[in-house]
N, C-alpha and C positions, 0 to 999 in steps of 0.2 A: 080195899075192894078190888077182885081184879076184875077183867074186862075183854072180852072175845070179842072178836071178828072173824068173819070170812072173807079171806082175799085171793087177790090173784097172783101168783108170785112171778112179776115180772123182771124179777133180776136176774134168772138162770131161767134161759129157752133149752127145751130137750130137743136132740136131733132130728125128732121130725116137725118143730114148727109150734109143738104145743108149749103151755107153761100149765104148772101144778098150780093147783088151788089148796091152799093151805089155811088153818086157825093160827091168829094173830091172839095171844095170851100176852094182857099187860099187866104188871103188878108193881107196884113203889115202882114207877118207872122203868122198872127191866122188861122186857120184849123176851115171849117164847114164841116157839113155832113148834107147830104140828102139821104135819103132810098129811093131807083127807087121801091117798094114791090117786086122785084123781085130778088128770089132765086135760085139756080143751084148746084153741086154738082161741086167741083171746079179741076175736070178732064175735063170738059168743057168749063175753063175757059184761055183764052189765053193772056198770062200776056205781052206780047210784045205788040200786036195792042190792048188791051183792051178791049175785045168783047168777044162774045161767039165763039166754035171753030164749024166747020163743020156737028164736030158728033152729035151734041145736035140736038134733033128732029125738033124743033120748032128755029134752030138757025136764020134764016131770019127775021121771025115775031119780036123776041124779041131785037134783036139786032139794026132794025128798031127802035122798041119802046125803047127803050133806046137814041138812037142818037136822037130822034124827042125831047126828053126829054130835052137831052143836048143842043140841039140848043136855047130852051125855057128857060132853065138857064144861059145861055151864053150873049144872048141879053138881056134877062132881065138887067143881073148885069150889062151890058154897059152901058142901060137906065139909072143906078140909078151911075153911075160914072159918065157919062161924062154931 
């Protein structure tokens, strides 16, 4: 069974300060990544629920568009397991 997340990919900061928010796919132990193209400055980034936090201007829009994402990779990878 694999296994998604949403993170915050703190090992590569981009030039202006942000880091990419990315889906963490695990399966038999192997690790994928998927870039959501969306970026944030990671004082906006709330490591407990996984989502963007309150302060960020645009938190609803994008946290929306993240989860719609997720659900889209979620069922997918079901599709192609079960």
């Amino acid at each position: 069974m694999a296994n998604v997340k949403i993170t915050l990919d703190t090992r590569r900061i981009k030039s202006d300060g942000t880091y990419n928010i990315i889906y963490r796919i695990t399966h038999y132990k192997k690790v994928y990544t998927i870039n959501s193209d969306t970026s944030i400055l990671e004082q906006y980034w709330n490591y407990e629920h996984s989502e963007i936090t309150k302060q960020h201007p645009n938190a609803k829009l994008i946290n929306l568009n993240l989860l719609k994402e997720y659900f889209k990779i979620a069922t997918h990878q079901n599709t192609l397991i079960c």
